[in-house]
N, C-alpha and C positions, 0 to 999 in steps of 0.2 A: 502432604503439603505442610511447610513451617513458616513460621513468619506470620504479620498482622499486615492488613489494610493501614492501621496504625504508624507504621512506619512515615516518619517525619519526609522524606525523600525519597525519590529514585536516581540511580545517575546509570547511565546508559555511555558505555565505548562506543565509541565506533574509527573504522581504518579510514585513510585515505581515499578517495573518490566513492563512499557511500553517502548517501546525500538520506538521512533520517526527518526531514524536516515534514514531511505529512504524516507520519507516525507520530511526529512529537507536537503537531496541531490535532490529531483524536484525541491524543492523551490527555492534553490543556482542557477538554472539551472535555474529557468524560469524567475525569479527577481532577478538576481546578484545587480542589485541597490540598495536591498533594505534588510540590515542585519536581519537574524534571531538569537535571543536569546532566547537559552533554559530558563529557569525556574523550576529547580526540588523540587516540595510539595510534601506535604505528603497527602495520600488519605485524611485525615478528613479535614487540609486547604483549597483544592486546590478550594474550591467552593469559600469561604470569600475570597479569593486573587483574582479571577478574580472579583464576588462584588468588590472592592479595589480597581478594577486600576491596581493591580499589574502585570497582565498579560492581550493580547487583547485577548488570547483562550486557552487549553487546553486541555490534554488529561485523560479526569479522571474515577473511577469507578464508576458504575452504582448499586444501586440508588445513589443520592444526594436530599439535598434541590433543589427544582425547582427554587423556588421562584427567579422573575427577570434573571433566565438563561436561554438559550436554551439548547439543548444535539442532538446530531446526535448517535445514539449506532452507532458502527463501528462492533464488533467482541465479542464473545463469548470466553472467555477460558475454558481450561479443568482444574476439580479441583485432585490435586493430593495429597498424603496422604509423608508426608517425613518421611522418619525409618533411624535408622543406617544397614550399610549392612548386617548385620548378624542376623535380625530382617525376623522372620518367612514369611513377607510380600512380602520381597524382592526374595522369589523364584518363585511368580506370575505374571500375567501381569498386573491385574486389582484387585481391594477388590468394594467390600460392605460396604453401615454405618455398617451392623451388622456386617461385620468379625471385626471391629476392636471395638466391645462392652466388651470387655477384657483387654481393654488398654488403660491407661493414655493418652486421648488427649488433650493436650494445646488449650487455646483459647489467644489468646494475646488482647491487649486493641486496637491494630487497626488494626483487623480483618477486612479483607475486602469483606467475603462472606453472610456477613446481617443475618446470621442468633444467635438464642439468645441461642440454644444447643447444641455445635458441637458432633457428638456421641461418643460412648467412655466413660469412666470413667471422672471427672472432678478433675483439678490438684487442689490441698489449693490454691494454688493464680494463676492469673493472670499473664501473663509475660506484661510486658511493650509495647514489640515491637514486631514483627516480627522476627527480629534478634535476640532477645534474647531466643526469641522461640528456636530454630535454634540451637541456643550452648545449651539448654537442652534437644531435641533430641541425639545431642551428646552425653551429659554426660549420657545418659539413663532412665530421668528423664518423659518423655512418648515423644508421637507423635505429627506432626502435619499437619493439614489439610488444602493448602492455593493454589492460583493460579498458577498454573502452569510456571507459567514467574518467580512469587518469589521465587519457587524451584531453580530457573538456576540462579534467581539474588545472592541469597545466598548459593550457593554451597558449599558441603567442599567435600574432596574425602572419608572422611570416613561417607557419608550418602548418599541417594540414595534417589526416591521417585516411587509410582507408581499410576497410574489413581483410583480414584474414584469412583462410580456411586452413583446411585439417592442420590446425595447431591448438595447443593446451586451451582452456580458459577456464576462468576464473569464477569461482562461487561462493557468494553469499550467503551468510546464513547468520542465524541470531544465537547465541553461545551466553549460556551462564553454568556457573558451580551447580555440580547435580545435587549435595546436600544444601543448597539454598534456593530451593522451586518457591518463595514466598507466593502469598496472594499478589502483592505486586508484580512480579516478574508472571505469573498465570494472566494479569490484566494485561502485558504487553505482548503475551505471547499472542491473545487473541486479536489484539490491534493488527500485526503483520499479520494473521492468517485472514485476515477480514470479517472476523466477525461483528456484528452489530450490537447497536448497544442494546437488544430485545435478546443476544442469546444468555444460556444460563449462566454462562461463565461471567457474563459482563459487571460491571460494575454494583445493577441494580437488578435483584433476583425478579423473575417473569411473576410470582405470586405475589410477590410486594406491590409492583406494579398493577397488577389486575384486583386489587385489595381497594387502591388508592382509584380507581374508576369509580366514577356513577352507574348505577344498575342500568344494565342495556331496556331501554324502553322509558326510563326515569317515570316522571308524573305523567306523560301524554297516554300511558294504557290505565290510567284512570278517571280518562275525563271521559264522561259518554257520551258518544255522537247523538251529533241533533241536526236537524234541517237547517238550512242556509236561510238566511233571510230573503225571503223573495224570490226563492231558487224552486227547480223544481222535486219534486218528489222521485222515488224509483220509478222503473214503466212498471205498467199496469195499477194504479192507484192511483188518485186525483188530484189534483196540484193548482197550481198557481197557473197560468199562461203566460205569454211574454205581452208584457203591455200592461200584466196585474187584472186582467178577467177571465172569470171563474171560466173554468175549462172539463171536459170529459176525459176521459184518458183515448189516448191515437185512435181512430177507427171507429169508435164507440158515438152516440148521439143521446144527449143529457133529457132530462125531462120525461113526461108520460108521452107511451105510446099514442100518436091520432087511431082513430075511431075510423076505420075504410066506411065511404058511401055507398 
């Protein structure tokens, strides 16, 4: 491992429809010292920009070039189909490639589900973007097929979307430079994998911690027990009674034996 704790910042990529924002409330949380800056690329950059320098890690779709990166996948999405509401699809919960072999599906130029046919009819062109995608489902122009995060990241209220099946989908995963595994980028790798802040990797080593404890038992295993005030004694030994008069212990009867007639 290279790199210091030291380092002044973090700045963290991340693609379109990853939403890092409870990743990056641990991190405020367990390194307030030490700022993190987002980085929003786009799925085709976000590899060349950590190559760059531009970022120490990120959060990008899977596949990428390997080459000189590492990748941790994180999570799997569902892939969802988006229609306007009043689109025959929209009265189900899920479709098929084949139910939607009757309809204009959109492929945009940064598609990010890898594959080279999406099913469907295919539109004359290309859309550009994802977004653009988007406003031609609108306008009624066909459908289209993208990760489930991109449905919610570009929503309108006049379009809707429903689940998929046996079609590509999209993975997650956290990606930096293999010659730059800093300490930092080791602290956020343990954030997405959930580790706590008690494991060893975390921020504050287990023995430093258990250094900076009070000795289990502190001053109370040197005070000596004594009797309660006005309480009673163990059984079998003689004690106080309830009321404060003198008493025998249970069963037993105080005083000298009587003399039989």
């Amino acid at each position: 491992m290279t790199g210091s704790d030291a380092s002044p910042s973090f700045r963290l990529a991340y693609v379109p429809g990853v939403t890092p924002t409870k990743w990056v409330r641990i991190w405020n949380e367990r390194l307030p010292g030490v700022p993190l800056t987002l980085v929003p690329v786009s799925a085709a950059e976000a590899p060349d920009v950590l190559r760059d320098g531009g970022a120490d890690a990120g959060l990008v779709r899977l596949p990428i070039d390997r080459t000189d990166l590492s990748a941790i996948p994180l999570y799997t999405e569902t892939t969802v189909v988006v229609v306007p509401k009043d689109h025959l699809v929209a009265a189900v919960e899920e479709v098929s490639a084949a139910d939607l072999a009757d309809d204009v599906v959109l492929h945009p130029l940064d598609d990010t589900l890898g594959w080279e046919l999406p099913p469907g009819l295919p539109a004359k062109e290309r859309p550009a973007t994802t977004a653009d995608a988007v406003e031609l489902v609108a306008a009624g122009i066909g459908l289209l097929v993208v990760p489930q995060s991109l449905a919610r990241l570009h929503h309108r209220k006049d379009l809707t979307y429903r689940t998929v099946t046996d079609v590509p989908q999209s993975r997650v995963a956290l990606s930096w430079p293999e010659e730059e595994t800093t300490d930092l980028v080791e602290h956020f790798i343990g954030i997405v994998r959930g580790r706590t802040v008690n494991s060893t990797r975390g921020p504050q080593a287990p023995a430093q911690r258990k250094a900076e404890r009070p000795a289990k038992g502190g001053a109370a295993r040197q005070k000596p027990a004594g009797k309660k005030p006005g309480g009673t004694t163990q059984r079998g030994g003689s004690g106080t009674t309830k009321g404060g008069r003198s008493g025998s212990p249970k069963g037993g009867r105080g005083g000298k034996p009587r003399r039989r007639s």
